[in-house]
C-alpha positions as CSV (number, residue, x, y, z in Angstrom):
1,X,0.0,0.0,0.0
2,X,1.6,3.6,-0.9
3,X,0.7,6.2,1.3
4,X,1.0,10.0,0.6
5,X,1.3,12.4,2.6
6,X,0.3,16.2,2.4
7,X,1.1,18.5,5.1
8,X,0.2,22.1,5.1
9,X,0.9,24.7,8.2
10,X,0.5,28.2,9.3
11,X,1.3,29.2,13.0
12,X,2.1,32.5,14.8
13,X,3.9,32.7,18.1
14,X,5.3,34.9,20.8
15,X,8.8,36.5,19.4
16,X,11.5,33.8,19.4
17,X,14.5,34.4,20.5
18,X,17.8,34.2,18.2
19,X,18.8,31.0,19.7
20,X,15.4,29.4,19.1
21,X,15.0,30.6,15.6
22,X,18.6,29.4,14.9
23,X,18.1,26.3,16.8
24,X,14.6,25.5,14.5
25,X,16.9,27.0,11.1
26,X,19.3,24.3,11.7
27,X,16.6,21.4,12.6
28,X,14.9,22.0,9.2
29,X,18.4,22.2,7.0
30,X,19.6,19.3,8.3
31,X,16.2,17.2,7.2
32,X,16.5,19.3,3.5
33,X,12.8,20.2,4.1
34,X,11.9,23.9,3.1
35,X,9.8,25.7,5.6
36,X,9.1,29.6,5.9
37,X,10.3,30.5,9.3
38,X,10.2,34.0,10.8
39,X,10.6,35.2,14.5
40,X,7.0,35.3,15.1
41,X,5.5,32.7,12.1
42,X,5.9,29.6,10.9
43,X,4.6,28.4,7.1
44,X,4.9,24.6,5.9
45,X,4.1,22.5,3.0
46,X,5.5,19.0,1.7
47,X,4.0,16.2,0.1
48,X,5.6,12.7,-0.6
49,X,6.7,9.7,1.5
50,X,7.1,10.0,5.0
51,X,10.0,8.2,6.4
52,X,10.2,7.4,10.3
53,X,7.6,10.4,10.8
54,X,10.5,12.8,10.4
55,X,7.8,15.1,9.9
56,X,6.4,14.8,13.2
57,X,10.3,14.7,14.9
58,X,10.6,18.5,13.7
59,X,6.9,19.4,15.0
60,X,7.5,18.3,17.9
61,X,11.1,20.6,18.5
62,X,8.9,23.2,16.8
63,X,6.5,22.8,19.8
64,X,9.1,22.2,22.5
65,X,11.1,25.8,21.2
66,X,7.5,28.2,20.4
67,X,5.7,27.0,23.7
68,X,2.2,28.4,22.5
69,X,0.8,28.8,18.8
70,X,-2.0,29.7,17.0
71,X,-2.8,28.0,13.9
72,X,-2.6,24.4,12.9
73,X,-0.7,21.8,10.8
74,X,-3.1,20.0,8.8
75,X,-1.7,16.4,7.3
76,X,-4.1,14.8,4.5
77,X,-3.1,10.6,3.9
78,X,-4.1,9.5,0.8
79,X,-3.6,5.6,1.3
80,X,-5.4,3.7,-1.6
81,X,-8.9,4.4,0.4
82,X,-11.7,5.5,-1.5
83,X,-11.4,8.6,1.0
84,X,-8.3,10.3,2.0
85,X,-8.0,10.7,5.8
86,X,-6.8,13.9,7.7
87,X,-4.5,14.5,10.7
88,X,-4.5,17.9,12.5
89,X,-2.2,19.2,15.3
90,X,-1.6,22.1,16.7
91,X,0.8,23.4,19.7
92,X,0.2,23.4,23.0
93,X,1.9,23.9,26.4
94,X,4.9,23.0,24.3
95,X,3.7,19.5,23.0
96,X,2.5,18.9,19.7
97,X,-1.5,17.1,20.1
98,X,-3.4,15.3,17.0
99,X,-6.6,15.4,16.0
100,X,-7.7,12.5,13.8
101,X,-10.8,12.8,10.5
102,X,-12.3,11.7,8.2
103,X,-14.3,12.7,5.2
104,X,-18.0,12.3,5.7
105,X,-20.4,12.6,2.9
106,X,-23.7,13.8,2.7
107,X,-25.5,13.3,-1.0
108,X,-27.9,15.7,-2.0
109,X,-30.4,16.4,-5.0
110,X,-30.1,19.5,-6.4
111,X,-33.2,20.8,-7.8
112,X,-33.7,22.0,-11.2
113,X,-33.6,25.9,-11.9
């Protein structure tokens, strides 16, 4: 079974200090994955294959370095299913937490005009 992965992210945080933002620079260089990092903001997006959840290993030093943040890093897993599946985390208290879903359909007629 192949299994893609699709993460998009947005988060804003308290101002980060030099060391921090460095620290979190270095973490996502050494993996080779892009991500749009500022002292105060975070943006992410990657698809493909994920490998010994390395995505989740630099969430979770994202969490343990901003704290608190607003926003959300939404994961979409497209396994073979008829539906794709969804993952959504956010920061809190330092820790990343995950909220599981899943596509729910509702058919409708649509009258004519």
């Amino acid at each position: 079974m192949t299994e893609i992965r699709t993460y998009d992210g947005y988060f804003t945080f308290k101002l980060l200090s030099r060391e921090k933002a460095d620290h979190l620079d270095d973490l996502f260089a050494e993996s080779g994955i892009e991500v749009d990092l500022a002292l105060q903001s975070l943006e992410f997006s990657w698809m493909g294959r994920e490998r010994e959840n390395s995505i989740l290993k630099l969430f979770m030093e994202v969490a343990k370095a901003v704290g608190e943040a607003e926003g959300e890093l939404r994961c979409e897993i497209d396994d073979d299913a008829v539906d794709p599946h969804f993952e959504f985390f956010t920061i809190k208290q330092g820790q990343l937490h995950l909220q599981r879903g899943k596509l729910v359909r509702e058919g409708e007629l649509i009258p004519q005009v």
